[in-house]
C-alpha positions in Angstrom: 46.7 114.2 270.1 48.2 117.2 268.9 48.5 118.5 265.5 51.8 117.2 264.2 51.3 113.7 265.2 47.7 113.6 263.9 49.5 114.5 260.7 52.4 112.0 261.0 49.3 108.8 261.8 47.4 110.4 258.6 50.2 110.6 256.6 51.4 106.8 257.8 47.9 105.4 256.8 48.0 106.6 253.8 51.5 105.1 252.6 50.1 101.9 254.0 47.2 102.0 252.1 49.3 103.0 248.6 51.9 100.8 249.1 49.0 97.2 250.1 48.0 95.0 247.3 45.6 92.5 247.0 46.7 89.4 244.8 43.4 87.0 244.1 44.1 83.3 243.1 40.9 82.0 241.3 40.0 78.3 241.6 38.0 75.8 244.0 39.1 74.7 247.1 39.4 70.7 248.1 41.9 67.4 246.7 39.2 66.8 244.1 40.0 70.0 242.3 44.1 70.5 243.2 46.0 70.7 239.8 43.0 71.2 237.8 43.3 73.7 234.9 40.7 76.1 236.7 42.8 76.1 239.5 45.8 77.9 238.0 45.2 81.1 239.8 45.9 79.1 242.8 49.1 77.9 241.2 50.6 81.5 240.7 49.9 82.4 244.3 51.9 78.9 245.5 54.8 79.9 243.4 54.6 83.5 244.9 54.2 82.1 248.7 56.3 79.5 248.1 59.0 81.6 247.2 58.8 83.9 250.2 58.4 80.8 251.8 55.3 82.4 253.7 51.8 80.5 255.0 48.8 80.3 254.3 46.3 80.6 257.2 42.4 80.0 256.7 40.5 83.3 257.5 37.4 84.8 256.3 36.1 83.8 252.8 39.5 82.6 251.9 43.1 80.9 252.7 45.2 83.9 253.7 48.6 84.6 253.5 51.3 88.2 253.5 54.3 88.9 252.0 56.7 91.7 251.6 58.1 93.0 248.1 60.3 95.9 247.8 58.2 98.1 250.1 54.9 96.5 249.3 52.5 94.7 251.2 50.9 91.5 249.3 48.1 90.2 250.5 47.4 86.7 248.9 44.5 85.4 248.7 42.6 81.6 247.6 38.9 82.2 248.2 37.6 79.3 249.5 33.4 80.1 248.3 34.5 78.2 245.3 34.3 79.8 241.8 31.6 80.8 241.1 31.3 83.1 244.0 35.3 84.2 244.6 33.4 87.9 244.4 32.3 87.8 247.9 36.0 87.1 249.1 37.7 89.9 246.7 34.4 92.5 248.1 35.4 91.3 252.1 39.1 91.7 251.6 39.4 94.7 249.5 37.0 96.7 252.4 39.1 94.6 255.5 42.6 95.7 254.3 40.8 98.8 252.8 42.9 98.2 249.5 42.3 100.7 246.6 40.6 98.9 243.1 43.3 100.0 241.3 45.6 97.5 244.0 43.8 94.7 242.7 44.6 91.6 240.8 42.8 88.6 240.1 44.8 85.6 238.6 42.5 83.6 236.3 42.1 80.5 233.5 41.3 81.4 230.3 40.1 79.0 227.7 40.9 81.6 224.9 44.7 81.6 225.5 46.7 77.9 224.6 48.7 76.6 227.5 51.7 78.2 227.7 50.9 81.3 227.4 49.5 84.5 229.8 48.3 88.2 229.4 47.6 90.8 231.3 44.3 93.3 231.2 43.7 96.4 233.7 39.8 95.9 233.1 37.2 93.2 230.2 34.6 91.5 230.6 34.6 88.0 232.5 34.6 86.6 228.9 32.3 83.8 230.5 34.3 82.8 233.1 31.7 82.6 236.3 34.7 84.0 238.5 35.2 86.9 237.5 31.5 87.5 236.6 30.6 87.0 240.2 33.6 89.5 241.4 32.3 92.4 238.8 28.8 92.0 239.8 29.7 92.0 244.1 32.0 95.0 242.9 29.8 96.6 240.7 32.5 97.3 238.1 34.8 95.5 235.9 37.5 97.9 236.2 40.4 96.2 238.0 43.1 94.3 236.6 43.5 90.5 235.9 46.0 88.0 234.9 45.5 85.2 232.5 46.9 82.3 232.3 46.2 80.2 229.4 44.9 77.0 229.5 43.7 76.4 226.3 40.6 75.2 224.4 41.4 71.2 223.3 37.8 70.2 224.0 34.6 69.1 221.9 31.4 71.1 222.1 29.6 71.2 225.5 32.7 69.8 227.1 34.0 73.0 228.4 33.7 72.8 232.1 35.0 68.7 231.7 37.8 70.5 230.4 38.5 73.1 233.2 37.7 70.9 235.8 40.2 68.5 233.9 44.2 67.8 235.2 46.5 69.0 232.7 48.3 66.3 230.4 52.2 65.7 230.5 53.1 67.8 227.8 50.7 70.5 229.0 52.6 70.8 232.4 55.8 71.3 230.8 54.6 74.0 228.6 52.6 75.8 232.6 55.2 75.4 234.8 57.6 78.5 233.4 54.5 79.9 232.5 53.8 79.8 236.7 57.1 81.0 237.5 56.7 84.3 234.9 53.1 85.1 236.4 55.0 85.1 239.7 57.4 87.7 238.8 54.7 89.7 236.6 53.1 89.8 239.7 56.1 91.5 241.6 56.0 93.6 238.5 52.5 95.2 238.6 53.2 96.2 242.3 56.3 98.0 241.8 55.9 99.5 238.7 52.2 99.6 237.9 50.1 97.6 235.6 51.1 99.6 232.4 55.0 98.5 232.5 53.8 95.0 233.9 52.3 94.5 230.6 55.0 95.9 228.3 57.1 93.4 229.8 54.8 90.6 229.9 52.5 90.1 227.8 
């Protein structure tokens, strides 16, 4: 191979690898757990393959889908290890896609926000969520960026995981569902402009 093209596949590889993002879901696979409020990272990445109208295909560790966003690869993901250990799927398909930690973003409940409303961080602690405790010890850092997405904290003492493992009520769908639809398109956000604009504009 001579020189110029060696620099033309090294060059290539690296755009490739800038411009590929790795969107995490968190929830539990299986009917028993579909809609529940500790699913809602799996909600976000429906709207987001629904809307590119792309499928989901099981692979290793996880359902799979791609889709294509101004430029940028998105590679969703809905580990199927179940919660607790969704760090064993973000560790295989950061290294398979070879994704940089800074193209990371895990979608996740969070007990500490009320329904209706979502924030983005580019690193924090789990905050006791057994997801993303389980992804920061497999990646041995909690410097990536997540996406929460409220689901409140209605529940009496030692009732918490009753409560995540819980279907939202009536009144608490109508108050998630634009919520959905804006993680979607902070999602497109954070790959084309970067985390810092994503959460001027959204949080």
């Amino acid at each position: 191979m001579n020189l110029l093209k060696r620099l033309f596949c090294k060059n290539k590889e690296t755009e490739d690898t800038t411009m590929k993002y790795l969107i995490v879901g968190l929830g539990n696979i299986g009917a028993e757990y579909e809609g529940t409020r500790h699913n809602s990272g799996f909600m976000v990445l429906d709207k987001l393959a629904g809307g590119a109208k792309v499928p989901y295909v099981l692979d290793r560790h996880a359902y799979r889908a791609e889709m294509k966003w101004k430029g940028r690869t998105l590679i969703l993901i809905r580990p199927t290890t179940y919660m607790n250990l969704s760090g064993k799927a973000v560790k295989y398909w950061l290294q398979k896609e070879k994704i940089a930690m800074e193209n990371l973003l895990v979608i996740v409940d969070d007990i500490a926000l009320p329904v209706g409303k979502m924030r983005m961080k580019k690193q924090g602690s789990g905050g006791g969520h057994n997801g993303l405790a389980n992804i920061e010890e497999l990646l041995g850092t909690n410097n990536y960026c997540r996406l929460r997405i409220g689901v409140g904290d209605n529940f009496s003492r030692g009732h918490q995981i009753d409560h995540v493992l819980g279907q939202f009520s009536e009144e608490e769908r109508a108050q998630l569902d634009p919520v959905l639809e804006r993680a979607a398109e902070a999602v497109k956000c954070f790959v084309t402009l970067g985390a810092d604009r994503a959460m001027n504009m959204y949080n």
